[in-house]
C-alpha positions as CSV (number, residue, x, y, z in Angstrom):
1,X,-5.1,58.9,-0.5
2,X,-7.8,56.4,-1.9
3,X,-5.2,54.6,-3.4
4,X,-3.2,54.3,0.0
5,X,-6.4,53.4,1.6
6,X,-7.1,50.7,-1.1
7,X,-4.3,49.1,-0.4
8,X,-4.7,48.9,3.2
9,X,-7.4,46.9,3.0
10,X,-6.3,44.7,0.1
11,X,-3.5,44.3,3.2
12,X,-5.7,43.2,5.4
13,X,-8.0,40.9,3.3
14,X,-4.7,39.3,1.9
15,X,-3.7,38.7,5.2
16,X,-6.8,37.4,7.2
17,X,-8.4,35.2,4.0
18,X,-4.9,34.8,2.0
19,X,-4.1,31.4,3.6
20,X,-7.9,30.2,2.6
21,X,-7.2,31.7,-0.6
22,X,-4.4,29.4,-1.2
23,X,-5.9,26.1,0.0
24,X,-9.1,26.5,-2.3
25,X,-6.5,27.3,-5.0
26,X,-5.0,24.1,-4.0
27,X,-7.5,22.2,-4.1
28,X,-9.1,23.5,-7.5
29,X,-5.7,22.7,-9.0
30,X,-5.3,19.2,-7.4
31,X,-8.7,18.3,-8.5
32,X,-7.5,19.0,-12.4
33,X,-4.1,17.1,-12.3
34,X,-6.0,14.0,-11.0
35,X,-9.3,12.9,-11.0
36,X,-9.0,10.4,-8.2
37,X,-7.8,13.5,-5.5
38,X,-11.7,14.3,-5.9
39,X,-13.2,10.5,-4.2
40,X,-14.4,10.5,-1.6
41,X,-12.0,7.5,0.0
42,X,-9.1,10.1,-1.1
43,X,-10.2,13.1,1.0
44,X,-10.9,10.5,3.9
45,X,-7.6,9.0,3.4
46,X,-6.1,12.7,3.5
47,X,-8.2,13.6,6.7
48,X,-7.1,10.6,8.2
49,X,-3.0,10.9,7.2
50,X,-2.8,14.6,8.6
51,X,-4.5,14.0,12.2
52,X,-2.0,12.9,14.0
53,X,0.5,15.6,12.6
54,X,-2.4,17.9,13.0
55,X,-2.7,17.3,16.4
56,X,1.0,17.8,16.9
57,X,0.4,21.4,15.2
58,X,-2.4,22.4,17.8
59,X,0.4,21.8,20.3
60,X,2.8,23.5,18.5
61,X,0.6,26.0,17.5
62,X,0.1,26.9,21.4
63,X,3.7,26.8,22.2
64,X,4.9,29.1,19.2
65,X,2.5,31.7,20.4
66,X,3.5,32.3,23.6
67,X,7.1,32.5,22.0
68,X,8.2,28.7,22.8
69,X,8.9,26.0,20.4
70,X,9.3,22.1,20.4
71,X,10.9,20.1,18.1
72,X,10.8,16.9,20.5
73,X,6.9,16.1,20.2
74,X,8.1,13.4,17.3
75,X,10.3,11.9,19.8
76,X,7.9,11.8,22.6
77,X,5.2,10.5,20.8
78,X,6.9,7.5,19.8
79,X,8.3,6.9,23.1
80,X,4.6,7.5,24.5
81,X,3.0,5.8,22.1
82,X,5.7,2.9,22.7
83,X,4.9,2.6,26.6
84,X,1.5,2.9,26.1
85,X,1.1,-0.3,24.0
86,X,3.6,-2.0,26.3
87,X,1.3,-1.5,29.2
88,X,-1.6,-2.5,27.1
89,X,0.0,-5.9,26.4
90,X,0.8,-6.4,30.4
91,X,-2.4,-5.2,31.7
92,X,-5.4,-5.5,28.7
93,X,-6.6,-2.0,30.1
94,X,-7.6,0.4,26.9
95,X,-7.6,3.2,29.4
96,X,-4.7,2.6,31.2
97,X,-2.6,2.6,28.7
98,X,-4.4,6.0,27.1
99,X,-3.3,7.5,30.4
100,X,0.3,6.3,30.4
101,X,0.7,7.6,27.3
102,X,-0.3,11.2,28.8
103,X,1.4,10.7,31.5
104,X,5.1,10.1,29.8
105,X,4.2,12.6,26.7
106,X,3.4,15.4,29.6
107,X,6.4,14.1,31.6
108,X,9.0,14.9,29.6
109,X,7.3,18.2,28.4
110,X,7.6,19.3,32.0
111,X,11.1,18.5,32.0
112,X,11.2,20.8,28.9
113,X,9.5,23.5,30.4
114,X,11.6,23.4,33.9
115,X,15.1,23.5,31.3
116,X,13.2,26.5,29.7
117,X,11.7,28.5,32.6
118,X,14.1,27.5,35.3
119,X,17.6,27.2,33.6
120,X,16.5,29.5,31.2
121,X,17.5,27.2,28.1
122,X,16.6,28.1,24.6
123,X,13.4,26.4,23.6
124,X,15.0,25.2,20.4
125,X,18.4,23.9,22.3
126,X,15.8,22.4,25.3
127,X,14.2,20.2,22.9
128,X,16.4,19.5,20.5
129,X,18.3,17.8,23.8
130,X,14.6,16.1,24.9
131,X,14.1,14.7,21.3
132,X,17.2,12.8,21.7
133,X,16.6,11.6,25.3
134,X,13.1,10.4,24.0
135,X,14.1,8.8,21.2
136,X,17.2,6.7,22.9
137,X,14.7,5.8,25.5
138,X,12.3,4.3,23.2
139,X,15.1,2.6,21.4
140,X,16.6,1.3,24.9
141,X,13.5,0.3,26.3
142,X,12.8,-2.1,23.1
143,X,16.6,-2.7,22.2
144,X,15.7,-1.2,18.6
145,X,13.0,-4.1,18.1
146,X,9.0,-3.5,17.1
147,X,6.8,-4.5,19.3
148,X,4.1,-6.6,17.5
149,X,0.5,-8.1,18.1
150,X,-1.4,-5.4,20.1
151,X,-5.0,-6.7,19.8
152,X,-7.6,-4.6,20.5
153,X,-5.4,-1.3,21.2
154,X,-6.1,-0.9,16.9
155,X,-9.5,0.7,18.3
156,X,-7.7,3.9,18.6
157,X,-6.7,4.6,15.0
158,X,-8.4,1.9,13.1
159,X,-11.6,2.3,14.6
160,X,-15.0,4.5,13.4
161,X,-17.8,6.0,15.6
162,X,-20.9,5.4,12.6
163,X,-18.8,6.5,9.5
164,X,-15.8,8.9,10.9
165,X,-13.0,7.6,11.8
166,X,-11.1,7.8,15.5
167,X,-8.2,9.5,14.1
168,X,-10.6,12.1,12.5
169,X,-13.5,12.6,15.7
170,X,-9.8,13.1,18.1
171,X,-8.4,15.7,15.4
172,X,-11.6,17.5,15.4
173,X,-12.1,17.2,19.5
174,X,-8.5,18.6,20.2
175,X,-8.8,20.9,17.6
176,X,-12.3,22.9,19.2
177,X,-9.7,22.3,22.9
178,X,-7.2,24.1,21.0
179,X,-9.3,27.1,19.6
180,X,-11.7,27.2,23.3
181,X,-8.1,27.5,25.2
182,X,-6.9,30.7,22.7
183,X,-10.2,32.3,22.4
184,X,-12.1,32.2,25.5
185,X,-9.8,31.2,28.7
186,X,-6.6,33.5,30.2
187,X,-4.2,31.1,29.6
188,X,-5.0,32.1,26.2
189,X,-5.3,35.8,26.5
190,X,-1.9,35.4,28.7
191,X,0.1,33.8,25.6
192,X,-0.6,36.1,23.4
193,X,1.0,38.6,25.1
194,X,3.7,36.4,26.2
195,X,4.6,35.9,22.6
196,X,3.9,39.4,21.5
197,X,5.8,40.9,24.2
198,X,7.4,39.3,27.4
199,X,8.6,42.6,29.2
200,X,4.9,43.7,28.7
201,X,3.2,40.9,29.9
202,X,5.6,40.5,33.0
203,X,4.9,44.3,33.6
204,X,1.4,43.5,33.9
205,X,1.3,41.1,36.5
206,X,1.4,37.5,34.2
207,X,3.1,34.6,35.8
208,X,5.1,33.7,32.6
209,X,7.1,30.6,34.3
210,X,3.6,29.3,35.1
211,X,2.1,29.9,32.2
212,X,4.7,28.6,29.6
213,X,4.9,25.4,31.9
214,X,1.4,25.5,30.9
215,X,1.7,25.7,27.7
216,X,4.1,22.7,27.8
217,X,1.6,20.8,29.9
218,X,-1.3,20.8,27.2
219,X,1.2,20.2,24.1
220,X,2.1,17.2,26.6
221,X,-1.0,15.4,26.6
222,X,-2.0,16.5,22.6
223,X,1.7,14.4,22.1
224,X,0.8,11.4,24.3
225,X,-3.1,11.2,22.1
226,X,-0.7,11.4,19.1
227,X,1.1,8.6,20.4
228,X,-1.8,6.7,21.2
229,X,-3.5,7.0,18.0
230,X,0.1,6.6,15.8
231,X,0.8,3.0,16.9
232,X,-3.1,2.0,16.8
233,X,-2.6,2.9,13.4
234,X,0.5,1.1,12.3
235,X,-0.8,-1.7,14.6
236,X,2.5,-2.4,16.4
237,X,4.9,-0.2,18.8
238,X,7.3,1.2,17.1
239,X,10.7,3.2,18.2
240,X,11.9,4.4,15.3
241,X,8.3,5.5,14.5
242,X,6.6,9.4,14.1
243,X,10.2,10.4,12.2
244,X,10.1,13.7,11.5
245,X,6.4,14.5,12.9
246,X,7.6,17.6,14.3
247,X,8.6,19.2,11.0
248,X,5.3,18.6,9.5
249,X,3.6,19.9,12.8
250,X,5.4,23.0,12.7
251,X,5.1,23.0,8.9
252,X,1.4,23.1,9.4
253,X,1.8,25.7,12.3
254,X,3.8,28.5,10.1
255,X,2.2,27.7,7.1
256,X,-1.6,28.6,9.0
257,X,-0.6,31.7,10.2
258,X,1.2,31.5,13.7
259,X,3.9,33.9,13.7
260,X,7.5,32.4,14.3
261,X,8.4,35.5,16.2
262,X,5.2,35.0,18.8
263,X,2.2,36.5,19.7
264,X,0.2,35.9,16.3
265,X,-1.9,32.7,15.9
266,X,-5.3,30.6,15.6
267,X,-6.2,26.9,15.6
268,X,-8.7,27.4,12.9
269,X,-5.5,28.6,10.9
270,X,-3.7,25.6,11.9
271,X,-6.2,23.2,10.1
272,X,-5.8,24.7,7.0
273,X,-1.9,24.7,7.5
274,X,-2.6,21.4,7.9
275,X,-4.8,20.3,4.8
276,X,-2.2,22.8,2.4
277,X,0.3,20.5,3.7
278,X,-1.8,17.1,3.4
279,X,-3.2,18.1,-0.1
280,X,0.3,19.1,-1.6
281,X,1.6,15.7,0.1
282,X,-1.8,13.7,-1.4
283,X,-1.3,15.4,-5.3
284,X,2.8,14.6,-5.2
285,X,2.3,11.1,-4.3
286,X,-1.1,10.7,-6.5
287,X,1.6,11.7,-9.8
288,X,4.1,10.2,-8.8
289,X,6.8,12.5,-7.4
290,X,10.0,11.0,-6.1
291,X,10.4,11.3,-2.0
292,X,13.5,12.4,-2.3
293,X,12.1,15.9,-4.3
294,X,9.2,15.8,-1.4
295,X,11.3,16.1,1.1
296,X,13.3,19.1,-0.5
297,X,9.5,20.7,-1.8
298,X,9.0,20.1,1.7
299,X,11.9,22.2,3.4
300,X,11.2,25.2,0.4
301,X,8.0,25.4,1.6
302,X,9.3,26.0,5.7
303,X,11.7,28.0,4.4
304,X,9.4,30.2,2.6
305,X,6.5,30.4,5.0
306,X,9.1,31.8,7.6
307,X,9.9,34.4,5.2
308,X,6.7,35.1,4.7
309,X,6.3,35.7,8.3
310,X,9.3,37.6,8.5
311,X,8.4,40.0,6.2
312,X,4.8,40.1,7.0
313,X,6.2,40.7,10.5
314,X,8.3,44.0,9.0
315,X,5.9,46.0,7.0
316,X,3.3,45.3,10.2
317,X,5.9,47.3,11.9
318,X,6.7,49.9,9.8
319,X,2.7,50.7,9.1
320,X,2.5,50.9,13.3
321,X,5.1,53.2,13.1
322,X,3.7,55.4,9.9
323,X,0.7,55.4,12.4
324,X,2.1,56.9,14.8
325,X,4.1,59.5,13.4
């Protein structure tokens, strides 16, 4: 009986400080292979690289939750990001071309919330079909070429309030959004039990539609900051830009602890998806591993975190259900 009980709460510390666990690990080890990962100008560089991916995640993060998904927010962001630095160039307005980017970012994640909640569309199939849209519309709108000399719009990713970087005080701000809208608001509360149970949550008297529309709403304008902050930072607008963002949002996501299947989830578990990922990307590039082995490190790692889940998922169901009995 102690034994059983033992390992119930070797469970539950595994799962609420495993994830930390690993990124201390992480770090300890990354530290050893090379003495550069340590500098300061490293870890900046690394806090700096995983923002706008990071911010991506808190989006994601949301969405997953409440048992929704988008795999466009790549797309979007570089046909926000695009617009926005378009209108900059017309009109010289810093602000005006921050809200345009919002504006088209939340745009077409409304159109992906009325192909989810009103046509009843798969998330996955929804977006998949929005990432393409997005990204032929960037492509169109520029006919494939880079748009180049954007001035003053750098101040968005190149710039520094005192010693932090933009990219790094906009991570951080979205980041305490992300954790105030889970934690402490029902939108939140609603989510959750969206994602942990949809029959439940419409049984209790939750909008879902809305809600989910919601949730498609705020991982709108986290995508259109993104985009902002992604072409200040490659200082030109780019359309074939943010490739594969959305993979190393969700990466992030799944790796910190939001359950594929719904329901589960935290932004403060997010960050440290985030920084695994960013360390492990910072240590394979510091020795020197090919890109092409990356990307394939990069897929194992999906591939096991959804296991992970999947299991973690099983045996929480089977203890429920030894509870009960």
């Amino acid at each position: 009986m102690k034994d059983l009980k033992l390992g119930d709460k070797f469970s539950r510390i595994k799962q609420k400080y495993g994830i930390f666990l690993v990124l201390i690990l992480l770090f300890v080890v990354s530290s050893l292979i090379n003495s550069n990962f340590l500098s300061v100008r490293n870890l900046t560089n690394i806090s700096r690289q995983i923002s706008i991916t990071t911010i991506l995640a808190f989006g994601e993060t949301i969405l997953i939750i409440s048992g929704l998904l988008d795999l466009s927010n790549g797309s979007v962001l570089a046909l926000a990001g695009l617009l926005s630095v378009s209108v900059f160039k017309m009109t010289g307005s810093l602000i005006l071309a921050f809200i345009v980017a919002i504006v088209v970012a939340v745009f077409c994640n409304i159109i992906n919330g009325i192909m989810v909640t009103k046509f009843e569309t798969p998330p996955f199939i929804a977006t998949l079909a929005m990432m393409a849209m997005a990204r032929g519309a960037a492509l169109l709108y520029t006919n494939g070429q880079n748009i180049y000399r954007i001035g003053d719009y750098t101040v968005f990713g190149q710039g520094s309030i005192g010693f932090v970087p933009t990219p790094i005080i906009f991570f951080i701000l979205i980041g305490i959004v992300t954790w105030y809208i889970l934690k402490h608001t029902r939108l939140g509360r609603s989510l959750y039990a969206i994602g942990g149970n949809e029959e439940a949550a419409v049984a209790s008297g939750i909008n879902v539609n809305r809600k989910k529309m919601l949730a498609y709403i705020v991982n709108g304008v986290f995508v259109g900051i993104a985009g902002v902050i992604f072409m200040s930072r490659v200082n030109a607008g780019l359309p074939n830009g943010a490739v594969g963002f959305e993979f190393e949002a969700l990466t992030s996501s799944i790796i910190g602890g939001t359950s594929f299947s719904g329901g589960v989830g935290t932004a403060g578990g997010t960050v440290i998806g985030a920084f695994i990922v960013g360390f492990l990307n910072n240590i394979m590039n510091l020795v020197g591993v090919n890109s092409y082995v990356q990307q394939i490190i990069r897929g194992g790692i999906i591939a096991l975190a959804v296991i992970y889940d999947t299991r973690t998922k099983k045996m929480r169901t089977k203890s429920q259900l030894g509870n009960v009995e």
